[in-house]
C-alpha positions as MATLAB code, in Angstrom:
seq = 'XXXXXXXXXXXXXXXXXXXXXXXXXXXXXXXXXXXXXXXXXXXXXXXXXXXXXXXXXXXXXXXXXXXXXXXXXXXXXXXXXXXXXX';
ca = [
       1.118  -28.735   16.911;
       0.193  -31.419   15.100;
       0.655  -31.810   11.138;
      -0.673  -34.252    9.093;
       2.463  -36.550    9.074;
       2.359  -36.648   13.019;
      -1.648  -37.797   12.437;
      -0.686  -40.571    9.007;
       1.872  -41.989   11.467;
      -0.328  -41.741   14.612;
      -2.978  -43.936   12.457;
      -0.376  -46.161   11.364;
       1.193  -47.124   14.605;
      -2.206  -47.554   16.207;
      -3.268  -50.454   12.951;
       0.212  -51.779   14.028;
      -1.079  -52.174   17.531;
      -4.593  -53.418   16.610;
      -3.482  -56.079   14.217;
      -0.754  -57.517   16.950;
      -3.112  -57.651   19.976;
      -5.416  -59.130   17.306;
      -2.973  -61.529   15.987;
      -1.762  -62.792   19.551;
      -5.949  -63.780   20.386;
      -6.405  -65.342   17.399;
      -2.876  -67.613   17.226;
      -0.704  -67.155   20.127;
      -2.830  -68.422   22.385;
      -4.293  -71.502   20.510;
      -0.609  -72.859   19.748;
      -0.146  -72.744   23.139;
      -2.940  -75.191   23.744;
      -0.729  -78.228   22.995;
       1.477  -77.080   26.048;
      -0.853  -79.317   28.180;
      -1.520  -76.150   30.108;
      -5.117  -76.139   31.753;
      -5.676  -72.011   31.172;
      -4.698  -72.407   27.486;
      -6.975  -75.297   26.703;
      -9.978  -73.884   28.259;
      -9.354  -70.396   26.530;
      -9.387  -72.370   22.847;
     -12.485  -74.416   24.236;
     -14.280  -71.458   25.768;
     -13.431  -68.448   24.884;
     -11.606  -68.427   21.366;
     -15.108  -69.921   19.844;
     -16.772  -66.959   21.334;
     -14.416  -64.324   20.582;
     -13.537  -65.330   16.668;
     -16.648  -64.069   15.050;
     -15.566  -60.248   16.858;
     -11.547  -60.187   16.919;
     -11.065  -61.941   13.342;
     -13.287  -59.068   11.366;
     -11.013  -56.620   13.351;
      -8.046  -58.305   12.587;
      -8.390  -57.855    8.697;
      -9.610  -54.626    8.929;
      -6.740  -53.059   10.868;
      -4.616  -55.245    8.368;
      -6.019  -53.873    5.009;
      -6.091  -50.664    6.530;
      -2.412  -50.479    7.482;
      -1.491  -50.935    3.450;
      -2.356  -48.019    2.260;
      -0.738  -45.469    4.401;
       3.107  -45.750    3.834;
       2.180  -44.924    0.661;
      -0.040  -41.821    1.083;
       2.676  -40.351    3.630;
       5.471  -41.104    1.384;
       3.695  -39.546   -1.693;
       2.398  -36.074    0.498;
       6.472  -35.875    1.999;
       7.123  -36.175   -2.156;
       4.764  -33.327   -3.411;
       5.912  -31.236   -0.221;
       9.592  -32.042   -0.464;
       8.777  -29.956   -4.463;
       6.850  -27.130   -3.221;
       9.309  -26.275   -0.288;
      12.531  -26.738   -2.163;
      12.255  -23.613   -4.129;
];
């Protein structure tokens, strides 16, 4: 069964994992370039140009979305913890 904590963490974990696969296109990859490698140079001359204007807007999204929800799930286990103590 699924309560609401099981679907605040479930949204959490899943901005977690769309702002590191973000984060690793947008930097991993193009600090790599100075390697001298030959698949990393033509992925920051090819494809990051191409891919920026898409993966950056998702980036800060899944960032500023990620801020808010500690705080909602600590406040609802807060209000809960009061009604079901009694």
């Amino acid at each position: 069964m699924k309560s609401s904590i099981n679907t605040l963490l479930i949204g959490l974990v899943s901005c977690d994992s769309l702002l590191i696969l973000t984060s690793i296109f947008l930097f991993s990859f193009t600090t790599f370039r100075h390697s001298g490698s030959a698949l990393f140079n033509a992925y920051y001359w090819h494809v990051y140009q191409h891919i920026l204007p898409i993966v950056y807007p998702i980036g800060l999204t899944a960032q500023v979305k990620n801020v808010p929800k500690p705080f909602v799930t600590r406040n609802y286990v807060e209000i809960l913890h009061i009604f079901f103590a009694y």
